[in-house]
C-alpha positions in Angstrom: 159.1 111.2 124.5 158.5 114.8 125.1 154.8 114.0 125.6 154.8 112.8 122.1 152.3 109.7 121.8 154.6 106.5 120.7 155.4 106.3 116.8 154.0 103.0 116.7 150.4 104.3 117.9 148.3 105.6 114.7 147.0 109.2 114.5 143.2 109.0 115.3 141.1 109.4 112.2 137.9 111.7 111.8 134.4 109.6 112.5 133.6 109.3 108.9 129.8 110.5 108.2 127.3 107.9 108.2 124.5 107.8 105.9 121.9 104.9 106.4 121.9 102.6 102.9 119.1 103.0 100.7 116.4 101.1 100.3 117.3 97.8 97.6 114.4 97.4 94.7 111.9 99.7 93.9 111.7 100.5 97.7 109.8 103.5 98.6 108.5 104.6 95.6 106.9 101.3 94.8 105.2 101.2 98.9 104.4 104.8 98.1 103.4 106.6 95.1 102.4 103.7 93.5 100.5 102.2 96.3 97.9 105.2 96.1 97.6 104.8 92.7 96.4 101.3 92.3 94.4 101.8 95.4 92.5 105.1 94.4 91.8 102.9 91.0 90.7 100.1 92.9 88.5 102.6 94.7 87.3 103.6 92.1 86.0 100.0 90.5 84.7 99.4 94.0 82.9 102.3 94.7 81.6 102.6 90.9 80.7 99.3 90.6 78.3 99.6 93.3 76.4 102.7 92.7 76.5 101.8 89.3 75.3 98.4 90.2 72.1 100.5 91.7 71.6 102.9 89.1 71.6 100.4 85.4 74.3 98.5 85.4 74.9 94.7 86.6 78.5 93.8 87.8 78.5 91.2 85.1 78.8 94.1 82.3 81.4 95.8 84.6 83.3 93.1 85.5 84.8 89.8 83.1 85.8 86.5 83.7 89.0 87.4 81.9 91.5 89.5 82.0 92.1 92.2 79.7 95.4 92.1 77.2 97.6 95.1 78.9 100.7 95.5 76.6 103.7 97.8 77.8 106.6 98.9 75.2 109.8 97.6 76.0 111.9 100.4 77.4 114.8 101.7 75.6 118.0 101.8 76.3 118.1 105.6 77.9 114.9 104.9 79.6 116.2 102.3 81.7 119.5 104.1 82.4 117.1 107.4 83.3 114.8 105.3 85.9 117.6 103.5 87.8 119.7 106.8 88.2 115.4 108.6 89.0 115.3 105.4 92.1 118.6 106.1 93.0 118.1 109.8 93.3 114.9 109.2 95.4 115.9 106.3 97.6 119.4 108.2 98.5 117.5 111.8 99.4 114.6 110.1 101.6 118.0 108.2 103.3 120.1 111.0 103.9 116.7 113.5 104.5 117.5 116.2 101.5 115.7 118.2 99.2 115.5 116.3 95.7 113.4 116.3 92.9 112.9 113.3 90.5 110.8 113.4 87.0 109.6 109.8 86.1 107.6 109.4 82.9 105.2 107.2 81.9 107.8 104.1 80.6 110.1 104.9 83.1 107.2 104.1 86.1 106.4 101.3 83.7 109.7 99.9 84.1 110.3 100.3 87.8 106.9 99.0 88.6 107.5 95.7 86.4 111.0 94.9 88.0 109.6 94.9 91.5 109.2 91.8 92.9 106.3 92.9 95.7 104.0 93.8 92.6 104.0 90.0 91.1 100.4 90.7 90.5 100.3 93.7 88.4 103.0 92.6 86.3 101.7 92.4 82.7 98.2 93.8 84.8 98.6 97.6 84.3 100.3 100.4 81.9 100.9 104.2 82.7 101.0 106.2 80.5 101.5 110.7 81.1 100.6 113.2 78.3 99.3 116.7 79.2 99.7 116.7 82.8 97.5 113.7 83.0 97.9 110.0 84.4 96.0 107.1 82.1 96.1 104.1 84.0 95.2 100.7 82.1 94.5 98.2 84.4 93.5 94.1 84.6 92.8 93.8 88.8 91.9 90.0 90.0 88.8 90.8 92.3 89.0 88.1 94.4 91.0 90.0 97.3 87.7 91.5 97.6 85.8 88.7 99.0 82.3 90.5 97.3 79.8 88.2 96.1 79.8 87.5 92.5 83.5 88.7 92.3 85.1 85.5 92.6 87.3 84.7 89.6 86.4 87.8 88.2 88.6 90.8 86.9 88.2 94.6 86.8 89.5 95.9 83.0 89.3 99.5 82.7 91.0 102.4 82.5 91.3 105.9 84.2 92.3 109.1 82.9 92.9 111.9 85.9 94.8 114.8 87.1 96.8 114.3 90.5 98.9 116.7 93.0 100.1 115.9 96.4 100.8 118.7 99.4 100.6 118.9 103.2 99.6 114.9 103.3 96.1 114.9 100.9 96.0 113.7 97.5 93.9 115.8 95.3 92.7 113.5 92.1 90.6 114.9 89.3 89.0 112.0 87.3 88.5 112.8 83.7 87.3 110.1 82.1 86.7 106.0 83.6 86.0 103.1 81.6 84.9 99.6 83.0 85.1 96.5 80.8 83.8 98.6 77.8 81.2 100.6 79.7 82.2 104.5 80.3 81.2 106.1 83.5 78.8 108.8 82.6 80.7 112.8 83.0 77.8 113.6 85.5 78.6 110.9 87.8 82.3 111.8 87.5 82.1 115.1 88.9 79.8 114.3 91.5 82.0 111.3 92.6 85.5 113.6 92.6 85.0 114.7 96.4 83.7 111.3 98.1 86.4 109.6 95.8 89.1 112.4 97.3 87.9 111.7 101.0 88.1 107.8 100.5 91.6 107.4 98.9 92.8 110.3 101.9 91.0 108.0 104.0 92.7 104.7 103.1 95.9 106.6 102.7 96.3 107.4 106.3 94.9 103.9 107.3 98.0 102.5 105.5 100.3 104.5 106.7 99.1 103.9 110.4 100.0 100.2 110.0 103.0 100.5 107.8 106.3 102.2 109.1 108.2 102.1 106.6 105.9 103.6 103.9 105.5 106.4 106.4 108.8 107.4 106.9 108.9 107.7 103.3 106.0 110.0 103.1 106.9 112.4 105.5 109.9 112.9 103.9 107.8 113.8 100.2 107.1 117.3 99.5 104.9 117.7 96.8 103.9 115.4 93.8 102.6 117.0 90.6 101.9 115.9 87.2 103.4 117.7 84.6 103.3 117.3 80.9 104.5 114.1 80.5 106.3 113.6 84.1 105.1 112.7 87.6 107.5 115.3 89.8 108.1 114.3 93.1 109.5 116.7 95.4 111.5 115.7 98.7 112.1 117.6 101.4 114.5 117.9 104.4 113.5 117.9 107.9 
């Protein structure tokens, strides 16, 4: 055979590159992003509901037995092809640990928050909306999951308006303006409540990233996120 291998034994082929699938749904973004952002709100009603609670107000006139009437515009046609290929983008680049950078806006977090199936209890709960390098969040939260006395059966509708950025693992959140079942939260209080708020949401941040594995391989994988005009940016980066 003149040290030929047989014709009938095939030439071996390369090991082809193996990339782990991305995650299916709204995946990381929805454990991740998203998670701090209904969490720092929620914060928010808790921790202003009680000093407020102390200062003038009751949690009857910050709270309702109702929830509020959150409408979200149905996405067009380009904003639904924009998000899926946004997901797809940020799934695939935390998978295959690259440098990306995705721009959602606010109908396009809309959209990708309503279609995912672990946020059941949101859906038709809460709007985003981004214009001038600010978040507004309108929100309708079930209190219940709180287990305070005088909360059960009750909601939380308001809405916050705040600047955001994310580096080196710490959210930074400027609240601008908060409203609570009709009531606004005095400026004065806002300001003073900024760094305690920060420290909190850090706080609870790192608490769920301890007991979820999943969300934290996600977030060490996120560079930066920024607001910016009428886009949250999120940067990935490459180990």
């Amino acid at each position: 055979m003149n040290g030929q291998p047989p014709s009938s034994v095939p030439p071996i082929q390369p090991t082809p590159q193996y990339y782990p699938p991305p995650r299916q749904g709204m995946g990381c973004f929805a454990k991740g992003c998203l998670t701090v952002l209904v969490l720092g709100f929620l914060g928010l009603a808790i921790l202003g509901v009680s000093g407020w609670f102390l200062y003038k107000k009751t949690v009857n006139n910050l709270t309702s037995t109702e929830p509020a009437d959150i409408r979200v515009e149905p996405p067009t046609p380009e904003q639904i092809k924009t998000a899926e290929e946004s997901k797809t983008r940020l799934d695939e680049a935390i998978a295959r640990n690259k440098e990306t950078t995705v721009e959602l806006t606010g109908p396009e977090i809309n959209l990708l928050l309503q279609r995912n199936s672990d946020w059941d209890f949101l859906r038709g709960r809460t709007r985003i909306d981004i214009a001038d390098s600010t978040m507004t969040v309108a929100l309708s939260a079930p209190l219940d999951v709180l287990r305070w006395p005088g909360l059960k059966r009750r909601y939380f509708n308001g809405t916050l308006r705040f600047s955001m950025t994310y580096a080196s693992d710490q959210f930074e959140l400027e609240i601008i303006s908060a409203e609570a079942n009709g009531n606004q939260f005095p400026s004065s209080l806002l300001s003073s409540f900024n760094s305690s708020f920060n420290d909190s949401m850090n706080d609870e941040f790192r608490k769920e990233l301890r007991q979820n594995n999943r969300e934290s391989e996600f977030w060490t994988h996120v560079k930066s996120i920024v607001l910016k005009d009428d886009k949250l940016v999120i940067t990935t980066k490459a180990d």
